[in-house]
C-alpha distance (Angstrom), angle and dihedral (degrees) to the residues before:
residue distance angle dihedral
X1 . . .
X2 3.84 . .
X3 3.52 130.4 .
X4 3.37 93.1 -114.1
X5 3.63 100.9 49.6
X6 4.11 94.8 49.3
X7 3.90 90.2 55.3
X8 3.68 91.5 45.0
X9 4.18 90.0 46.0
X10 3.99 93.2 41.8
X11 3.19 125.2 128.3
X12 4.03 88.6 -3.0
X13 3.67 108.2 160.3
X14 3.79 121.5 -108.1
X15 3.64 85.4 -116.1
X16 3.57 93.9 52.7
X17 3.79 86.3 52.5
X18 3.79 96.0 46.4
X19 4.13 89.2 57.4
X20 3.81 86.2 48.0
X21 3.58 101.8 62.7
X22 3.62 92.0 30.6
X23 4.08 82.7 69.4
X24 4.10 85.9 46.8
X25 3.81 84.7 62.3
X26 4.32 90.9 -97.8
X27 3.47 115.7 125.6
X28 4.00 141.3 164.4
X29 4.00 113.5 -103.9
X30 3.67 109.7 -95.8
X31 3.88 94.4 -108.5
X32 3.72 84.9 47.1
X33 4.11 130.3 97.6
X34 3.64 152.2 169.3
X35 3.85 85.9 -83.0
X36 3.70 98.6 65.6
X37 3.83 94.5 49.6
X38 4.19 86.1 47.1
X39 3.38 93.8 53.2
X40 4.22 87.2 62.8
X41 3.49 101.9 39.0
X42 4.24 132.6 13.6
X43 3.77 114.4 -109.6
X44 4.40 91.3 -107.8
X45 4.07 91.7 52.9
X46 4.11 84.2 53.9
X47 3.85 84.9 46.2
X48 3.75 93.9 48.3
X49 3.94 98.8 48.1
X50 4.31 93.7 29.3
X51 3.56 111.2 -168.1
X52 3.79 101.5 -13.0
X53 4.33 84.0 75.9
X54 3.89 90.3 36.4
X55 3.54 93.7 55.4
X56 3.78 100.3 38.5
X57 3.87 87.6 54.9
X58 3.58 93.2 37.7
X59 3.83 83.6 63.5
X60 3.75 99.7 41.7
X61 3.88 119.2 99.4
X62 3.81 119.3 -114.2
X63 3.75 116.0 -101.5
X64 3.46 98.2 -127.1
X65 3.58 134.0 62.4
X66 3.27 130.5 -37.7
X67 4.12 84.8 20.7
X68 3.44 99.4 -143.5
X69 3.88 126.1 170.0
X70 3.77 119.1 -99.5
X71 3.54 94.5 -125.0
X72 3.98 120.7 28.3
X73 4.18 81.5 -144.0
X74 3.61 101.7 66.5
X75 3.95 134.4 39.8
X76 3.32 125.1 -168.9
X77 3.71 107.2 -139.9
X78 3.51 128.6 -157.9
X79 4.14 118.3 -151.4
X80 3.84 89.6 -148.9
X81 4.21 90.5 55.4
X82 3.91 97.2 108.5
X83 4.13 114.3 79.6
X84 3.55 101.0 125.9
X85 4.11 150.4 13.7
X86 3.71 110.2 -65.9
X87 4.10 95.0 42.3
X88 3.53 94.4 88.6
X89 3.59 94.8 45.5
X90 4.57 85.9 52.3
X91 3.93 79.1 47.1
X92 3.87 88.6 54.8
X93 3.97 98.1 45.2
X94 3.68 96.0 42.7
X95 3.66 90.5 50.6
X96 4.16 91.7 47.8
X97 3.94 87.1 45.1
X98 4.16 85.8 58.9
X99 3.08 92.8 54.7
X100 3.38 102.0 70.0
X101 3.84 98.6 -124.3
X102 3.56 101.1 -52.7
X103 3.77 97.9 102.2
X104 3.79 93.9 52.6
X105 3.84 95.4 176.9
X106 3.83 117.7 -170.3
X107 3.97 131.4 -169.5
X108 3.65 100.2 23.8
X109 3.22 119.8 -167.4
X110 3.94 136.4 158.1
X111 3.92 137.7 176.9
X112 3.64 132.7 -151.9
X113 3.61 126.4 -170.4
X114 3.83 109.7 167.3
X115 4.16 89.6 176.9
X116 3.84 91.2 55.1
X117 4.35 99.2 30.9
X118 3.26 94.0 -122.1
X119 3.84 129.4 142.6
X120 3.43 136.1 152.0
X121 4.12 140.8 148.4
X122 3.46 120.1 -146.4
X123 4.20 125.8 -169.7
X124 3.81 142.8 148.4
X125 3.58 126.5 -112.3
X126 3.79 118.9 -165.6
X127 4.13 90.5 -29.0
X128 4.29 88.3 -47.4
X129 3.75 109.3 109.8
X130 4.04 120.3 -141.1
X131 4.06 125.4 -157.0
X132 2.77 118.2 -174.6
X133 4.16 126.2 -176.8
X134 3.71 111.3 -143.5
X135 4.19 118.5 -162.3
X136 3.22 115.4 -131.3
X137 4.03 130.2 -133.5
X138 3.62 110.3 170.0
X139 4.04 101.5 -75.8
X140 3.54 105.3 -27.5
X141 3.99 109.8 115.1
X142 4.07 112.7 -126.5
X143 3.46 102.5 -104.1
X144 4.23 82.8 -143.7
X145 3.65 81.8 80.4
X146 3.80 97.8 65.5
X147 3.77 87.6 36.6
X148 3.66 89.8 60.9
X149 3.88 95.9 47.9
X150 4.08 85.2 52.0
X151 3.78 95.1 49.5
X152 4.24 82.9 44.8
X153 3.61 93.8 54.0
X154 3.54 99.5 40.8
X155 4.14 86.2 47.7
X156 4.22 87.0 66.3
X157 4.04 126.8 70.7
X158 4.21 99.6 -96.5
X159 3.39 129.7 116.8
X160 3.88 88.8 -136.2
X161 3.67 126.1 109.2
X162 3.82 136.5 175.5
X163 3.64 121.3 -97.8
X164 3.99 134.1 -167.6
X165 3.54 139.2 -168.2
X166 4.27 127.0 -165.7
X167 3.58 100.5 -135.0
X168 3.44 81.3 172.0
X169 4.15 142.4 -116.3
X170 3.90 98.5 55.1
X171 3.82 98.1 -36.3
X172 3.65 124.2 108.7
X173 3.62 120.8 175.4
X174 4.08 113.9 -139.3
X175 3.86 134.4 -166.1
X176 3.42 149.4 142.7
X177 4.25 127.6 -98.8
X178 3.90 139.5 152.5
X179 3.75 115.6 -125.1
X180 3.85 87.7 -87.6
X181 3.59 97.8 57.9
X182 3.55 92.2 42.1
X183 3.77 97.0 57.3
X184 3.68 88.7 45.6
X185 3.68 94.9 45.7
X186 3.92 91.3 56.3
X187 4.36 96.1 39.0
X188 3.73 87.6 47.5
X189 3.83 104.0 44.6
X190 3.76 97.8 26.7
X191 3.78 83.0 -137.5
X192 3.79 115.7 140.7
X193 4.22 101.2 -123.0
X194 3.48 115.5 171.8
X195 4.31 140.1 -166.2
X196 3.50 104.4 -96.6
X197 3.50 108.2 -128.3
């Protein structure tokens, strides 16, 4: 982020940063509020990290049941999220869910077999079924995988495409934005978001 734009986003309230991304096309889940995101962090840490916290949190799942996301327009991914069957498929469905209906993926299905190396997701897409093979490397997801479901959306009529953001370690943050949002999303924030690809 530039000098400029963390002394023109200091100290900008969490509010202030919850109506920002909301025009960016990143909003909290309607059962969701203020008080949820309080309860992880105080107010002045949001303040003191704007949007970079926000958004990582905004992506994380709740830690109670059923462990949904915050907001339905950001996930926080993990690199190290694939260890067993069933991961790729979650990979799958969270990536559809993104995409705000446009990758309506049916009959998901995945294996992982760590003792054998083999990996591979499987799903239907408007009656045309994918496979894909995945390589494995201990837990780290194949980043092919993502690639794919960029090159999939960007193959149908939408004006959506995937975005990503290092917010470094192994977490990448990923959502969905036309080229409006997106240019918006990176002037406003100051946050370097990128096309997945």
């Amino acid at each position: 982020m530039s000098l400029l734009r963390r002394l023109m986003n200091r100290n900008m309230t969490l509010y202030d940063q919850l109506d920002t991304l909301a025009t960016c096309g990143i909003a909290l889940r309607d059962s969701v509020g203020p008080a949820e995101l309080l309860a992880r962090h105080t107010e002045r840490e949001y303040e003191t990290t704007p949007f970079k916290l926000l958004l990582t949190e905004l992506g994380r799942e709740s830690e109670e049941p059923p462990y949904f996301a915050l907001s339905a327009d950001v996930w926080l991914m993990h690199a190290d999220c694939v260890t067993h069957s069933g991961d790729y498929a979650k990979v799958a469905n969270r990536m559809a869910a993104l995409s705000h209906e446009v990758l309506d993926v049916e009959s998901v299905h995945d294996e992982f077999d760590m003792k054998n190396g083999v990996a591979w997701l499987m799903f239907t897409l408007r009656g045309e079924e994918f496979r894909w093979l995945a390589k494995i490397e201990e837990r780290w997801i194949d980043p092919n995988v993502l690639s794919r479901f960029a090159a999939l959306l960007e193959a149908q009529e939408t004006e959506w495409h995937y975005i990503c953001l290092d917010v470094g370690g192994q977490d990448c943050l990923l959502g969905c934005a036309t080229e409006q949002q997106f240019a918006v999303l990176r002037k406003t924030t100051g946050l370097v978001f990128e096309w997945l690809g």
